[in-house]
C-alpha positions in Angstrom: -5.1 22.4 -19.7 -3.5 21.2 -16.5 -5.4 22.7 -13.1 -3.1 25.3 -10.8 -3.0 24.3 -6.9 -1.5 26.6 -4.0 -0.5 24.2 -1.2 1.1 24.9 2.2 3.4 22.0 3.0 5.1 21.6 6.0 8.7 20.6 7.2 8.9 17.1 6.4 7.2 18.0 3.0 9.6 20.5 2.3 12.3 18.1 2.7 10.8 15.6 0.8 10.4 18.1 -2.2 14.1 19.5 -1.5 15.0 15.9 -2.6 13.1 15.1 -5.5 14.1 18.4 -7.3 18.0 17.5 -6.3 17.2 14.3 -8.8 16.3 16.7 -11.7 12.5 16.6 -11.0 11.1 20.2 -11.6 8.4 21.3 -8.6 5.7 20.5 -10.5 6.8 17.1 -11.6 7.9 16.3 -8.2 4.4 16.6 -6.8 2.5 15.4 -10.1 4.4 11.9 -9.8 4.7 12.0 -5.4 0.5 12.2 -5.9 0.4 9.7 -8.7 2.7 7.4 -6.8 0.8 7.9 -3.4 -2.7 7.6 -5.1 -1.2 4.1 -6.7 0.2 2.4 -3.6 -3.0 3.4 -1.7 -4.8 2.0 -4.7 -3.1 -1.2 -4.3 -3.5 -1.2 -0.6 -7.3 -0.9 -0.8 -7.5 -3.6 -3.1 -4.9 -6.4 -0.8 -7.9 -5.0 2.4 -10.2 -5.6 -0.3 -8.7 -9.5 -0.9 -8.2 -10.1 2.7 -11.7 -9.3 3.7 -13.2 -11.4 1.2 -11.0 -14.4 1.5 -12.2 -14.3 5.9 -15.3 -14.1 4.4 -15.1 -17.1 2.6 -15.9 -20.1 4.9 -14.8 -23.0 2.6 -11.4 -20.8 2.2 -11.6 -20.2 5.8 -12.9 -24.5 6.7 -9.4 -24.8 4.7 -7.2 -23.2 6.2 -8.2 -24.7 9.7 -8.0 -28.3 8.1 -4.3 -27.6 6.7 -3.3 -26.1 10.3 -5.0 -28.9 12.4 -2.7 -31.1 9.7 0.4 -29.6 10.3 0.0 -29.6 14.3 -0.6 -33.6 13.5 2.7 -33.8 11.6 4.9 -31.8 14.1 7.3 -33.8 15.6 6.7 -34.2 19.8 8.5 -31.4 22.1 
């Protein structure tokens, strides 16, 4: 059995809903797939921090990266 909420949304929120339910999307299956969707992309964005810290943490990664930009400055042409 699926949990009731009461929420108070704002404006922009209202909006936002106004246009999901002109696609077809009930209220409630407007909001169910808005948090699902939201809850995903901040999923995926927690995980890319996640990479991104761990590759600057790495110092051969990071030794790497300074050796192939110290060899593309050596193969720019002059000027």
């Amino acid at each position: 059995m699926a949990d009731a909420i009461s929420v108070r949304l704002d404006e922009a929120s209202l909006r936002a809903l106004r246009l999901l339910e002109a696609t077809g999307f009930s209220r409630s299956e407007a909001i169910r797939t808005a948090l699902v969707q939201a809850a995903d992309q901040l999923g995926a964005s927690l995980a890319l921090k996640a990479e991104i810290a761990a590759l600057e943490a790495d110092e051969d990664d990071r030794a790497e990266m300074a050796a192939v930009a110290a060899l593309m400055e050596d193969l720019r042409a002059p000027g």
